[in-house]
Every structure is written in C-alpha cells, then in structure tokens.
Biopython code that builds the backbone (N, CA, C, O; Angstrom):
import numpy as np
from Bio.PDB.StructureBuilder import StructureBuilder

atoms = [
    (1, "UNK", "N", (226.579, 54.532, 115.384)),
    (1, "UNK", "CA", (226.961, 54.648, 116.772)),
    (1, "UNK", "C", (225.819, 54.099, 117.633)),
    (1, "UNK", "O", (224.647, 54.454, 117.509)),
    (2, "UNK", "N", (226.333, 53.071, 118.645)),
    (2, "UNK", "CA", (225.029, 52.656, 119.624)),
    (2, "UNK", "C", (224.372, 53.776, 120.275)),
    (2, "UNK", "O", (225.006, 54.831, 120.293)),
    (3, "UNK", "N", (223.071, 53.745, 120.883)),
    (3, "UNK", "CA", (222.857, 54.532, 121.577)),
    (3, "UNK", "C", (222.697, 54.012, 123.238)),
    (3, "UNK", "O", (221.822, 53.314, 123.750)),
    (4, "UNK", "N", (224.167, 54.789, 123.960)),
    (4, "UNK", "CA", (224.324, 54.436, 125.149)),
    (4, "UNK", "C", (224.367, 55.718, 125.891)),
    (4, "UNK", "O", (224.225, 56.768, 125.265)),
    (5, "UNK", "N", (224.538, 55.719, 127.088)),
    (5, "UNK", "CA", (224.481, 56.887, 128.096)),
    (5, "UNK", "C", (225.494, 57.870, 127.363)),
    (5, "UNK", "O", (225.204, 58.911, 126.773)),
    (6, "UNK", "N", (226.876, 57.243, 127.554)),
    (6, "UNK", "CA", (228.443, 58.085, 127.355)),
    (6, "UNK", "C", (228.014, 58.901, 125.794)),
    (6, "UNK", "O", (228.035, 60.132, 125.765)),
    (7, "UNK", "N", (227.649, 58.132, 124.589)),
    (7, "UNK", "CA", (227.327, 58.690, 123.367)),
    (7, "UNK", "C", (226.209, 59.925, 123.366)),
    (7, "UNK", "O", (226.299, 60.936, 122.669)),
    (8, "UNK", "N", (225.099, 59.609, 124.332)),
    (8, "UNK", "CA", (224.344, 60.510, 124.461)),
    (8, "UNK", "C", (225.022, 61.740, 125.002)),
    (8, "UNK", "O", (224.620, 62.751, 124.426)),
    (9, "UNK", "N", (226.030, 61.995, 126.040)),
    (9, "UNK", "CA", (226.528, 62.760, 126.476)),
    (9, "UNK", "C", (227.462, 63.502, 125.701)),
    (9, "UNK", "O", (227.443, 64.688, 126.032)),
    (10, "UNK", "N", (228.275, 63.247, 124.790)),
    (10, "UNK", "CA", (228.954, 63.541, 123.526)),
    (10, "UNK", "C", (228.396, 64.169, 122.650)),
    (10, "UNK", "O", (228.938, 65.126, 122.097)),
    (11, "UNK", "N", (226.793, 63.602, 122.259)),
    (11, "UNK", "CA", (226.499, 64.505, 121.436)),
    (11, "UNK", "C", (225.743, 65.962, 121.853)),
    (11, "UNK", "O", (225.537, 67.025, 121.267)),
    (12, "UNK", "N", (225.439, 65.398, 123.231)),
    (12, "UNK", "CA", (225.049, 66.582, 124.084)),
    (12, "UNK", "C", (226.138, 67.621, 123.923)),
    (12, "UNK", "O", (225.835, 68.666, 123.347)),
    (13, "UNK", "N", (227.406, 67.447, 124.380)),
    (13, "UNK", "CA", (228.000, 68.311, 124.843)),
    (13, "UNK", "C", (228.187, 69.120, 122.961)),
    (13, "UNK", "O", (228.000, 70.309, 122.702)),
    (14, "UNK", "N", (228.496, 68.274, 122.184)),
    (14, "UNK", "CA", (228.719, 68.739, 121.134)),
    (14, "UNK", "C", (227.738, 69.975, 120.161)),
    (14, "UNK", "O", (228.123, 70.828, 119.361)),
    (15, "UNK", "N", (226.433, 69.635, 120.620)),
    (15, "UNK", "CA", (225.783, 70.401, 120.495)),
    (15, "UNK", "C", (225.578, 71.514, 121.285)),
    (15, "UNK", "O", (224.889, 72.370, 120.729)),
    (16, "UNK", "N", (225.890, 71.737, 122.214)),
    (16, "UNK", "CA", (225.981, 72.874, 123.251)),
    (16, "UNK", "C", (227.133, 73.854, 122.971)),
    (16, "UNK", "O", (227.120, 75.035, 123.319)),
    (17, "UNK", "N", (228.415, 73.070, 122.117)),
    (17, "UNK", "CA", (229.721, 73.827, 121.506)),
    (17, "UNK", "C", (229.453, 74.298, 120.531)),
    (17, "UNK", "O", (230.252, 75.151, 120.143)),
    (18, "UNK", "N", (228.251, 74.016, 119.652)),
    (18, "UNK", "CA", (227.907, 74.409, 118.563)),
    (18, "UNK", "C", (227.145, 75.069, 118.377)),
    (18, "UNK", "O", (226.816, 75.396, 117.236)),
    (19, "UNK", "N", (226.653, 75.452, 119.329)),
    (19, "UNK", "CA", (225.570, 76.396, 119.681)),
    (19, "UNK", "C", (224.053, 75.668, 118.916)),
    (19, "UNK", "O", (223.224, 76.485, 118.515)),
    (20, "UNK", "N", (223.797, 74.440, 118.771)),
    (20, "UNK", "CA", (222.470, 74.246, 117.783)),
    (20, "UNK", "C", (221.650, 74.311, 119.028)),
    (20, "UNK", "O", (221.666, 73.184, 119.523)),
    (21, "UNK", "N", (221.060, 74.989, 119.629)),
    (21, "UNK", "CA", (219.998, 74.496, 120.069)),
    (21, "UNK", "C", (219.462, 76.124, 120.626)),
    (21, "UNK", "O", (220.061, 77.160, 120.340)),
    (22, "UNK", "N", (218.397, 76.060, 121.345)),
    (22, "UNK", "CA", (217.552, 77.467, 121.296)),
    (22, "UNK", "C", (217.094, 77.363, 122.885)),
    (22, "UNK", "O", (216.518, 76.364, 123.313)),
    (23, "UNK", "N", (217.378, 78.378, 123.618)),
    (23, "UNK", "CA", (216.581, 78.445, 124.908)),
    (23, "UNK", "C", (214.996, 78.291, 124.909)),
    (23, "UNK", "O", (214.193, 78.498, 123.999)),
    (24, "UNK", "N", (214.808, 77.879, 126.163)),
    (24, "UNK", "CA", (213.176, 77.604, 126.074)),
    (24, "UNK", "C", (212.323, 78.217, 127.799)),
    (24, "UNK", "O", (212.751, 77.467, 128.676)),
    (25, "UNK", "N", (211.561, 79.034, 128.274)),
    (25, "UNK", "CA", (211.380, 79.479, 128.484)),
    (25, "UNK", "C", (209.958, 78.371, 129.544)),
    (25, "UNK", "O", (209.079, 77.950, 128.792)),
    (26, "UNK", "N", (209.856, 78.153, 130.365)),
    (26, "UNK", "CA", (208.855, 77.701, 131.065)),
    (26, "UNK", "C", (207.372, 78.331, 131.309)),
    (26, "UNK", "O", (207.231, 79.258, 132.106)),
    (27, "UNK", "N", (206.722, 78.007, 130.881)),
    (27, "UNK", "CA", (205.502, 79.130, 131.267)),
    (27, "UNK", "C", (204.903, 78.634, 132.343)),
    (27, "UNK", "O", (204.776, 77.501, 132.808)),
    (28, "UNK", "N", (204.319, 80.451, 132.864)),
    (28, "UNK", "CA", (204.100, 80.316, 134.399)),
    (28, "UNK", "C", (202.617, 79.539, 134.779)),
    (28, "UNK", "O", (201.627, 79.637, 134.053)),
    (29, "UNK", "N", (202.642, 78.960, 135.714)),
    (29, "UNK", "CA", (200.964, 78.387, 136.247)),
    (29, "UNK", "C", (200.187, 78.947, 135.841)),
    (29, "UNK", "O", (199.406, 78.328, 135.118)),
    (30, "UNK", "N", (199.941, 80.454, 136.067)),
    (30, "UNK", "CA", (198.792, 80.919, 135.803)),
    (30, "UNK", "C", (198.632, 80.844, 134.127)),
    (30, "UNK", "O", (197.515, 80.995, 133.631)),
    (31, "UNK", "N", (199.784, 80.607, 133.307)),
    (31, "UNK", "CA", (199.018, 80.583, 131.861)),
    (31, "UNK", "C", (199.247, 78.964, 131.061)),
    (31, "UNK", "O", (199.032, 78.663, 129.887)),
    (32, "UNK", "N", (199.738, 78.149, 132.153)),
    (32, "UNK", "CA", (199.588, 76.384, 132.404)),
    (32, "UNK", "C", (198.003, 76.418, 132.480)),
    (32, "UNK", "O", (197.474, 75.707, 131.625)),
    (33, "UNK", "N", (197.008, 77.195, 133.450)),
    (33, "UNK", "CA", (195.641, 76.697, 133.938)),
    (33, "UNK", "C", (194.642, 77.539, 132.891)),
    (33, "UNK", "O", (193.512, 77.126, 132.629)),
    (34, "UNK", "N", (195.062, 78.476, 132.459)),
    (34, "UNK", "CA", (194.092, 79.439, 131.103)),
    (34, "UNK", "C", (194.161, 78.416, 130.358)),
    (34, "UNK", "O", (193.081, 77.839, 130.235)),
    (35, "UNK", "N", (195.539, 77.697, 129.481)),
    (35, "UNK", "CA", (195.440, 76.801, 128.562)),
    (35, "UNK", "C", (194.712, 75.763, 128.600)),
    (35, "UNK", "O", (193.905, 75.447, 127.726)),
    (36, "UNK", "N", (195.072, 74.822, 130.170)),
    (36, "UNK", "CA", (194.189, 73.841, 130.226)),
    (36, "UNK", "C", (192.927, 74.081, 130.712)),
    (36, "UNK", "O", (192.626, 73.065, 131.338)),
    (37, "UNK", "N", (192.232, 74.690, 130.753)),
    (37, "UNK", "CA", (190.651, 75.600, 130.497)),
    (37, "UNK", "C", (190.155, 75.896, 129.359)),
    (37, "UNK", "O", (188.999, 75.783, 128.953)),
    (38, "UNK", "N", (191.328, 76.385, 128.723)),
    (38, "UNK", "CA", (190.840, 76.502, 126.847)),
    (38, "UNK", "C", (190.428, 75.423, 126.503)),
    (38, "UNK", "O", (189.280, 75.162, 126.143)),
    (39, "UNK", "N", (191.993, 74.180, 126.647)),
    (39, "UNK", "CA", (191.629, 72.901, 125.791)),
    (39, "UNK", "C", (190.442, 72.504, 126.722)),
    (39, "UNK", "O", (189.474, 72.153, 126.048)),
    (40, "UNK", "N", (190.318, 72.475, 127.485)),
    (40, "UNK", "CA", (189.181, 71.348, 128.190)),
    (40, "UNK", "C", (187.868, 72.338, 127.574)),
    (40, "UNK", "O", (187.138, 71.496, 127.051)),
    (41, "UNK", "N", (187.270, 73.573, 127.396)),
    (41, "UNK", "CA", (186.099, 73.659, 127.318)),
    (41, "UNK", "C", (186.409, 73.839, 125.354)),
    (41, "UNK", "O", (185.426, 74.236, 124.729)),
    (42, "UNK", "N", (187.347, 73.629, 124.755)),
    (42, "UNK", "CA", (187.588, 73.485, 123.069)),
    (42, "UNK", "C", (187.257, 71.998, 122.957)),
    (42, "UNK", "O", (186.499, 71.787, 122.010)),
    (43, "UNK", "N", (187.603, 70.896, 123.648)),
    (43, "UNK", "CA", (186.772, 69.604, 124.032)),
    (43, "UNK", "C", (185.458, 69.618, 123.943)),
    (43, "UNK", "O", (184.864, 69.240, 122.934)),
    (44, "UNK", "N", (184.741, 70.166, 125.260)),
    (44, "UNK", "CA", (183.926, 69.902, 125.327)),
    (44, "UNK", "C", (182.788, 70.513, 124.420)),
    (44, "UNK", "O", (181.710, 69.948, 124.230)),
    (45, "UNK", "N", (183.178, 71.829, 123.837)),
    (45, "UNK", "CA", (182.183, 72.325, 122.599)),
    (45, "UNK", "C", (182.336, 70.877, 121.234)),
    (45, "UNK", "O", (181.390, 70.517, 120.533)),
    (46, "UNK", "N", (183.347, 70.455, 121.192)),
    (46, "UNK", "CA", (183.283, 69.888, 120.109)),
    (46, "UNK", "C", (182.578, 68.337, 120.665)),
    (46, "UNK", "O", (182.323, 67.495, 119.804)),
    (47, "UNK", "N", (182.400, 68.149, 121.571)),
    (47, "UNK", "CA", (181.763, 66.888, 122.062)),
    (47, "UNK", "C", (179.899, 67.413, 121.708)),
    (47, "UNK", "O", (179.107, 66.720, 121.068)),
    (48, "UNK", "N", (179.683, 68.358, 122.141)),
    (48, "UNK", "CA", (178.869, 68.727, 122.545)),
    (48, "UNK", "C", (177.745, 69.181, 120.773)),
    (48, "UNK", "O", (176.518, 69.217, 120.684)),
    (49, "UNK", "N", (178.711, 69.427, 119.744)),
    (49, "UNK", "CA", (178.097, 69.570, 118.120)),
    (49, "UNK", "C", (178.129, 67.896, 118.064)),
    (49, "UNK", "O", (177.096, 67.312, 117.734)),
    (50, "UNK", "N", (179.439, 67.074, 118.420)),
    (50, "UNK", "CA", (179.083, 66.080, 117.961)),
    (50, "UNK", "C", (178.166, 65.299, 118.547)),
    (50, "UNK", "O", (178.056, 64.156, 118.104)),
    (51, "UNK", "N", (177.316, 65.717, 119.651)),
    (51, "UNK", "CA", (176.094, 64.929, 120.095)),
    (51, "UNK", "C", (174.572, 65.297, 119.129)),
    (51, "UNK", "O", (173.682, 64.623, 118.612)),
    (52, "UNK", "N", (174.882, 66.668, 119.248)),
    (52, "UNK", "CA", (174.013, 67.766, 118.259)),
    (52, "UNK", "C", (173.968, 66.535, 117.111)),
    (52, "UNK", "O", (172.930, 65.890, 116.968)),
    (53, "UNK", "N", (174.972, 66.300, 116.432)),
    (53, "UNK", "CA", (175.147, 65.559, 115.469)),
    (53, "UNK", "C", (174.372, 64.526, 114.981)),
    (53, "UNK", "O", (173.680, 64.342, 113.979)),
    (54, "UNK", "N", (174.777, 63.704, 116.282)),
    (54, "UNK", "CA", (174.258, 62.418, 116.040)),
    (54, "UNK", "C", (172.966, 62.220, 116.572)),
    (54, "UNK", "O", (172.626, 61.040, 116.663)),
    (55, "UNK", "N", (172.007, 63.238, 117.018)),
    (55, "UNK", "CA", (170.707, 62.720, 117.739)),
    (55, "UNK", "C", (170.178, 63.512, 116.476)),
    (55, "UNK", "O", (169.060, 63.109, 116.152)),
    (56, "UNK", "N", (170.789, 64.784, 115.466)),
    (56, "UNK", "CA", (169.748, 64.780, 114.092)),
    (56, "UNK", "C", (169.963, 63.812, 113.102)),
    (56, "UNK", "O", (169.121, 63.690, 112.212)),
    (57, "UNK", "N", (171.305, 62.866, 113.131)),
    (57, "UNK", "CA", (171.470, 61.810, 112.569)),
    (57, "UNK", "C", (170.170, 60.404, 112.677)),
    (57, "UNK", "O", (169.737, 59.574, 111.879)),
    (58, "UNK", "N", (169.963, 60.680, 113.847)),
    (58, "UNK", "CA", (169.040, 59.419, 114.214)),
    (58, "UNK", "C", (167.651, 59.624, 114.194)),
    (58, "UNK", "O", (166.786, 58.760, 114.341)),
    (59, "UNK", "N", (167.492, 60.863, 113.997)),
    (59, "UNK", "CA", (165.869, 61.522, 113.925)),
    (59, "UNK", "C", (165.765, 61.469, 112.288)),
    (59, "UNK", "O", (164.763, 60.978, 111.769)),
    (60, "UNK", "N", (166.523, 61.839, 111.731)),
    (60, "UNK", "CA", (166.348, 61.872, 110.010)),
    (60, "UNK", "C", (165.920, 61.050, 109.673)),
    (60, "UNK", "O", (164.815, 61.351, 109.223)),
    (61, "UNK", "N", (166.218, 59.479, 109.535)),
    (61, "UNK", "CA", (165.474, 58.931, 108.783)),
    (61, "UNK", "C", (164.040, 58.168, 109.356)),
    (61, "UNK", "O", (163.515, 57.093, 109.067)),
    (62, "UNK", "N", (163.711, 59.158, 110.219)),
    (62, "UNK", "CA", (162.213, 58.859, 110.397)),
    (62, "UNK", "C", (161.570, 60.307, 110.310)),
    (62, "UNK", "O", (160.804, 60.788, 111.144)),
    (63, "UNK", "N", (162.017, 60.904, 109.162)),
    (63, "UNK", "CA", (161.912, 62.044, 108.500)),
    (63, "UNK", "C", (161.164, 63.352, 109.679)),
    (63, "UNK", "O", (160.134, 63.987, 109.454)),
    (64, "UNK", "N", (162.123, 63.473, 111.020)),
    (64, "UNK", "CA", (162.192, 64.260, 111.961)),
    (64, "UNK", "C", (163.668, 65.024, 111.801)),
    (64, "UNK", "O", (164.791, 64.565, 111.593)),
    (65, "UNK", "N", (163.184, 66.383, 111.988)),
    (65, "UNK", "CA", (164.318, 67.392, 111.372)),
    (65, "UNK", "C", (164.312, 67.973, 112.467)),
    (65, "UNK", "O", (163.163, 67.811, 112.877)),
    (66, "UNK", "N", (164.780, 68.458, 113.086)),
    (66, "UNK", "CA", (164.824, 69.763, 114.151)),
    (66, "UNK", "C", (165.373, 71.001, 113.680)),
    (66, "UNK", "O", (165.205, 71.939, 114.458)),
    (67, "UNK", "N", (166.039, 71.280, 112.521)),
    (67, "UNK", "CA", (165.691, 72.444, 112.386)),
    (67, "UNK", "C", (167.279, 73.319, 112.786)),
    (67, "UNK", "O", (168.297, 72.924, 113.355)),
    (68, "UNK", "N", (166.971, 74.386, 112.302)),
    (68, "UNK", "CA", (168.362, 75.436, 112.933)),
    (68, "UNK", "C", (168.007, 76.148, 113.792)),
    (68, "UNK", "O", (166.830, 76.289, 114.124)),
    (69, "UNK", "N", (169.421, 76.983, 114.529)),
    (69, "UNK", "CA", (168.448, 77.060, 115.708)),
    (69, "UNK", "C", (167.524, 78.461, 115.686)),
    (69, "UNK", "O", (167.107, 78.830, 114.588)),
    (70, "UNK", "N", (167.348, 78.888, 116.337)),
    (70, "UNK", "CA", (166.260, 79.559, 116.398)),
    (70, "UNK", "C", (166.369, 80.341, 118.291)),
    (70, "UNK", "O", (167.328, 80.429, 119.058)),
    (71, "UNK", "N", (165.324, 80.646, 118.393)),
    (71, "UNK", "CA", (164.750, 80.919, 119.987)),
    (71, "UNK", "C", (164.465, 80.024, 120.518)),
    (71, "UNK", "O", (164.324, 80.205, 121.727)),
    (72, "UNK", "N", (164.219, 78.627, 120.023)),
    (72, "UNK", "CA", (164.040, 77.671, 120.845)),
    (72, "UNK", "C", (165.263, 76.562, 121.248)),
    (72, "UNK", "O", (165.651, 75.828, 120.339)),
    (73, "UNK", "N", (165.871, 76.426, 122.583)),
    (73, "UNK", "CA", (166.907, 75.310, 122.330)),
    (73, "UNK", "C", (166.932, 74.243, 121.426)),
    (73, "UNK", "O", (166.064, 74.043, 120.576)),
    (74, "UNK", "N", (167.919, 73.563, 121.608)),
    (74, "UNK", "CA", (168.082, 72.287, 120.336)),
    (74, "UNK", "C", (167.077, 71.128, 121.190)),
    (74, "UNK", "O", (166.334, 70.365, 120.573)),
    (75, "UNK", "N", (167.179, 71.133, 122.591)),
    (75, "UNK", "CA", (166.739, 69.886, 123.578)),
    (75, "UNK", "C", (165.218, 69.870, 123.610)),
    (75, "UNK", "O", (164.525, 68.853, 123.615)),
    (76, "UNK", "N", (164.740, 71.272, 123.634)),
    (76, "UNK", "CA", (163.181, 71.168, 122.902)),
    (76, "UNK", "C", (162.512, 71.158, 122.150)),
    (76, "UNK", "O", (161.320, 70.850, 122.162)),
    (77, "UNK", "N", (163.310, 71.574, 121.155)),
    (77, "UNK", "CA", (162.710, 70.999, 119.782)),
    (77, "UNK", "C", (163.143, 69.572, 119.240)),
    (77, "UNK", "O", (162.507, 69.031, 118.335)),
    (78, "UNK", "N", (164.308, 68.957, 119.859)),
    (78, "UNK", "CA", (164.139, 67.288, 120.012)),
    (78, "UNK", "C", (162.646, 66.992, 120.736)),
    (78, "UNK", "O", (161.637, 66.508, 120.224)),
    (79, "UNK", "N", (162.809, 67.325, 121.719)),
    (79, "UNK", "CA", (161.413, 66.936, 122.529)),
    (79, "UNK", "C", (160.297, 66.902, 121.566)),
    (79, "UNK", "O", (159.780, 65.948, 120.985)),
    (80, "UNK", "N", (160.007, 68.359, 121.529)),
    (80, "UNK", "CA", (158.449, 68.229, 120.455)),
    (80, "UNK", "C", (158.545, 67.063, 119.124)),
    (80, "UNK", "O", (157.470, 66.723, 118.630)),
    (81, "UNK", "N", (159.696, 66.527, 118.618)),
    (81, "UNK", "CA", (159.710, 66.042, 117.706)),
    (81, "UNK", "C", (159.137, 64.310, 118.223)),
    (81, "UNK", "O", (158.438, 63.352, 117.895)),
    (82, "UNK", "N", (159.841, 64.722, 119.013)),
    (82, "UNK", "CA", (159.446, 63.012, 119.514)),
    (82, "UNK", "C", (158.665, 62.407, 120.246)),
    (82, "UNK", "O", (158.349, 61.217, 120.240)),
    (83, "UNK", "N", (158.277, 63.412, 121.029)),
    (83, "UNK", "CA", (156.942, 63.331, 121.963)),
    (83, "UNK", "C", (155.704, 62.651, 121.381)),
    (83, "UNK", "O", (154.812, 62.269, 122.140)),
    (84, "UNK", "N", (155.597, 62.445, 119.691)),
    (84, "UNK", "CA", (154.728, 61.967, 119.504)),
    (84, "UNK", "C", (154.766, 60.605, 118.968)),
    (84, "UNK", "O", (153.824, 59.904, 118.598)),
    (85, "UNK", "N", (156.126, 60.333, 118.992)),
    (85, "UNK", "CA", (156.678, 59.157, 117.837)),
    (85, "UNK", "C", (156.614, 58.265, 118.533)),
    (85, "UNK", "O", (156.330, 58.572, 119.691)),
    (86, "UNK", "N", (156.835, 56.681, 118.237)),
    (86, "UNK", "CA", (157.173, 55.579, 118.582)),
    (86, "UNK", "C", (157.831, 55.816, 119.902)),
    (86, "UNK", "O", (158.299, 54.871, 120.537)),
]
sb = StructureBuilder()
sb.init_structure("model")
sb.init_model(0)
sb.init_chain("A")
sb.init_seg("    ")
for serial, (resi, resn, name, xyz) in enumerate(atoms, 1):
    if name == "N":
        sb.init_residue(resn, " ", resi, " ")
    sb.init_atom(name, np.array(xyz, "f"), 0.0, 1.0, " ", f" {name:<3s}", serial, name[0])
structure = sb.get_structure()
C-alpha cells in the first residue's frame, strides 16, 4: 500500500477500533525543567572526567602522574606537575 494521506488515515482509524494503542500522558513543566537540568549537568560531569582524562593522558608520557584525588584538587596538582617542565 502507498503511503498517502487517505491510507494513513485508515490505518489510523483502524487502529483506534482496535484498540492497539496506549494513552500517553504529557508531563508537566515543572518536571520538563528537573529533567533538562539532570541531562544538562549528567553532560556536563561526563565532559568534565573526560577532560580529567585527557590532560592525565598527555602528562603520562612525560612520566607526570597526578595522582588520585586526595585533599588537593585535580587543577593543582596539574599545576605542581608542570610548573617545572618544559
């Protein structure tokens, strides 16, 4: 069967006689803006290991480690590492 307007409407209706299909429920703004707050800061943690990532990636093989963390941030113990290097 082509797919044209009239066919689309046929199988619409047919499915609505047949009951296949399931109500769906809109969710309200206020839990539209929690979600997109979740995903946006579930983003940005994972941006944020993968920088972690790649600046002990690039310190390693000039056999500079920074280490786990500790009491000291990750951004200063980059620092001390490099403060003395090239």
């Amino acid at each position: 069967m082509n797919k044209t307007d009239p066919n689309d409407a046929l199988g619409l209706a047919q499915i609505v006689r047949t009951g296949w299909y399931r109500e769906v429920t809109v969710k309200s703004l206020d839990s539209q803006v929690i979600r997109s707050f979740l995903s946006s800061r579930a983003r940005l943690v994972e941006v944020r290991v993968d920088l972690v990532n790649q600046i002990r990636g690039v310190l390693k093989p000039f056999g500079l480690l920074a280490g786990k963390g500790g009491h000291q941030p990750f951004i200063d113990r980059v620092r001390e590492l490099v403060a003395n290097g090239p």
